[in-house]
Structure formats: C-alpha cells, structure tokens
C-alpha positions in Angstrom: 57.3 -0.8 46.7 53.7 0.5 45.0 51.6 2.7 46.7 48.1 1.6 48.0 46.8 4.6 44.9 48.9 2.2 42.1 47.8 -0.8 43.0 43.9 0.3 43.0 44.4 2.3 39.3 46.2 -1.2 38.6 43.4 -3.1 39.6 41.1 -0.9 38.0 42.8 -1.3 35.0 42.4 -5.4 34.9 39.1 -4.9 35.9 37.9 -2.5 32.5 40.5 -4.6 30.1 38.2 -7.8 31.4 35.0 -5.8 31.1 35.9 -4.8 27.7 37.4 -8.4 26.6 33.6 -9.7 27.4 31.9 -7.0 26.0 33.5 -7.5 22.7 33.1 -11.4 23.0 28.9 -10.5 23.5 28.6 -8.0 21.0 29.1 -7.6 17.7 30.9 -4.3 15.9 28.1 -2.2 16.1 28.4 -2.5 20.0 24.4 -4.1 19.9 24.0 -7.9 21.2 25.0 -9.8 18.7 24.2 -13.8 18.1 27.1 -15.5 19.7 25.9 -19.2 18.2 27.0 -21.1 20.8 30.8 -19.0 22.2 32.0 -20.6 24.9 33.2 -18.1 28.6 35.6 -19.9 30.8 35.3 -17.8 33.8 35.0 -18.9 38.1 32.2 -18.4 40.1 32.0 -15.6 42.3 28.8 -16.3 43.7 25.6 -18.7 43.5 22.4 -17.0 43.2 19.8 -19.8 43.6 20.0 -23.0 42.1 19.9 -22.1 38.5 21.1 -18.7 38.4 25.3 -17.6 39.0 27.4 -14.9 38.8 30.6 -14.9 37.2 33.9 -12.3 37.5 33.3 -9.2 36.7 29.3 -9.4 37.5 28.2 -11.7 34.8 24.9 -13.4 35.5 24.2 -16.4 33.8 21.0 -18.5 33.7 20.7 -22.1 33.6 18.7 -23.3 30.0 16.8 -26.3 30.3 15.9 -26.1 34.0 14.2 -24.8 36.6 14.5 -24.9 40.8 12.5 -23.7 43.6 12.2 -20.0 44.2 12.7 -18.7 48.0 10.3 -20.3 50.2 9.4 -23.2 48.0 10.1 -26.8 49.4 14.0 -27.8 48.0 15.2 -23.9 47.6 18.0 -24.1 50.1 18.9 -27.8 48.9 18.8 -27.0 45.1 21.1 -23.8 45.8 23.6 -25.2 47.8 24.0 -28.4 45.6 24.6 -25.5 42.5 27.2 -23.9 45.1 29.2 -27.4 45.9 29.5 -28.3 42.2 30.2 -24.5 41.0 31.1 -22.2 44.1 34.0 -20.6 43.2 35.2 -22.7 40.5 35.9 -22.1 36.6 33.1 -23.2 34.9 32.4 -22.8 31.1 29.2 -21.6 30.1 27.9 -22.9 25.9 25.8 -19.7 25.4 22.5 -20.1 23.7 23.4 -18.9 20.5 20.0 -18.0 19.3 18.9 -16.0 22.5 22.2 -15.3 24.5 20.0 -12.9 27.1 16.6 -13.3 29.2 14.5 -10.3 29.4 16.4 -9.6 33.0 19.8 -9.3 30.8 21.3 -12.6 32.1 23.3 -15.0 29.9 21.6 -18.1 28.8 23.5 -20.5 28.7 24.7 -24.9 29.6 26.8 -24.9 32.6 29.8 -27.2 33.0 32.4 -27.8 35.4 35.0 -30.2 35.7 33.3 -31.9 32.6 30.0 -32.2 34.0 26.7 -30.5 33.1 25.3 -29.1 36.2 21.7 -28.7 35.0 21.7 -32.6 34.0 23.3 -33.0 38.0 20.4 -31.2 39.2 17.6 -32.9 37.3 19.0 -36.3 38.1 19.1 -35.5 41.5 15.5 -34.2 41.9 16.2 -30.4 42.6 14.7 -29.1 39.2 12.6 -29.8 36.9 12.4 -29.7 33.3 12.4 -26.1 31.8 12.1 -26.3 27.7 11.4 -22.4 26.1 12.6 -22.4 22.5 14.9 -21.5 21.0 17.9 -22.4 23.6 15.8 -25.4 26.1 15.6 -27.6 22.8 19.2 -28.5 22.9 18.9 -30.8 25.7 15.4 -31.5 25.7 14.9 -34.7 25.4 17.4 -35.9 27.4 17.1 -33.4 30.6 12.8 -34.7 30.3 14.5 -38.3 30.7 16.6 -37.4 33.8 13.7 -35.7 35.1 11.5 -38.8 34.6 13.8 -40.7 36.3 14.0 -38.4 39.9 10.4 -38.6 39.5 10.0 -41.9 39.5 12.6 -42.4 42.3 10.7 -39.9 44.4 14.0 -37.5 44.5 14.2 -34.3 45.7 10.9 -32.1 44.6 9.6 -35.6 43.4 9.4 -36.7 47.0 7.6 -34.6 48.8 3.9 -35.4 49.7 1.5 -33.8 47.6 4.0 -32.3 45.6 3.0 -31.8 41.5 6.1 -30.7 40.7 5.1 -27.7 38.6 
C-alpha cells in the first residue's frame, strides 16, 4: 500500500511529464513559441470559459478562431456558454492550432475546435450564438463558410439574430 506522500510526488510527476510533453509540442528548440503550422492537441475539457474560450488539462486555454459570442451581461452569454459546455464539457476534443499565430496577446491557443467529429465554432454560428469573427492570419481558414452559417442564423432570426433591436455586432 502507497502512502498519501507517494501518491502526490506520483501525481506530481504526471502532472510536469504532461507539462513538459506540451511545452515541447508549442515550442521550438530554443524553448521560444515556435510556428506549430497547424499541430493537432487531443486533450478533454476541464472547464468552459464562455462560449468561445476553454480550458484544457493541465491549464491550457484555447480560443475559438473564426468566432465570436456574447461577453457577460450581453443578451445570449449564458445560452452560447452552456451550448460550448454540452458539446465540449469534459470531453476530448482536438484543437487544429492556427499555425501562423498559435497565441492571442492574452497567451491563449488559437485554434478550430472539434469534438466527436464536429466543429464547434460552425455549431455555434449555425445555431445563432456567435457571430462571424475573421482576424488574419488564422479566421481566413474558415471564412467563407462560418460568414455562410452566420447568414443563415441571421436570416432564421436564431439566437443573437432574434432578438429585437439586436445589430448583431
């Protein structure tokens, strides 16, 4: 039987070895962000932010590219962050990392989010709980087609797109 002191310096162990596998996957050999062009995390969820913003194990927080949702106290906040959390609460997902800007200026991973083979920024667009959000270099990927799902909430009167008086941006 362990003691409660081997299983923590155990578990501290895992925790650095993960650290360290991620940090070597981000950065290149001098240790300095490196352009990743386009490497793929497979990681779960440990927690939903807002409705374009997770963390993942081991404090990773990645930033939807592409789209944006209401920020706290705008109309569809609560809605757009609980529909992230039911398609990636505590699941795997795998994150496409923008290869030509892998961080924001806040540090976050930019990056497309899937789980279970869907793209959960196209979900939220189609449903009407963000809106289009292209800043090049990494929003051009799916540009065109995320500007056609929003197009389409909007002229269905989904989500943000339904509210009275609402311009949308």
């Amino acid at each position: 039987m362990r003691s409660k002191t081997a299983n923590k310096t155990r578990l501290g162990r895992t925790v650095v070895f993960t650290l360290l596998a991620l940090l070597s996957l981000l950065c290149g050999p001098s240790g300095a962000a490196s352009r990743p062009d386009g490497r793929v995390l497979s990681l779960p969820v440990r927690w939903v932010i807002d409705g374009d913003t997770i963390v993942l194990r081991g404090g990773i927080k990645v930033r939807y590219v592409g789209i944006d949702t209401p920020e706290v106290g705008e109309a569809f906040y609560e809605e757009a962050k609980e529909r992230n959390r039911s398609l990636v609460g505590r699941k795997v997902v795998r994150v496409v990392i923008c290869g030509a800007q892998p961080r924001d200026v806040y540090g976050r991973l930019l990056g497309s989010v899937y789980v279970d083979g869907l793209d959960v920024g196209a979900v939220l667009l189609r449903e009407g709980l963000a809106r289009t959000l292209i800043i090049p270099p990494c929003g051009l990927a799916h540009a065109k087609e995320y500007r056609g799902y929003e197009r389409d909430a909007r002229r269905l009167g989904l989500g943000i797109w339904g509210t009275k008086g609402s311009k949308g941006r």
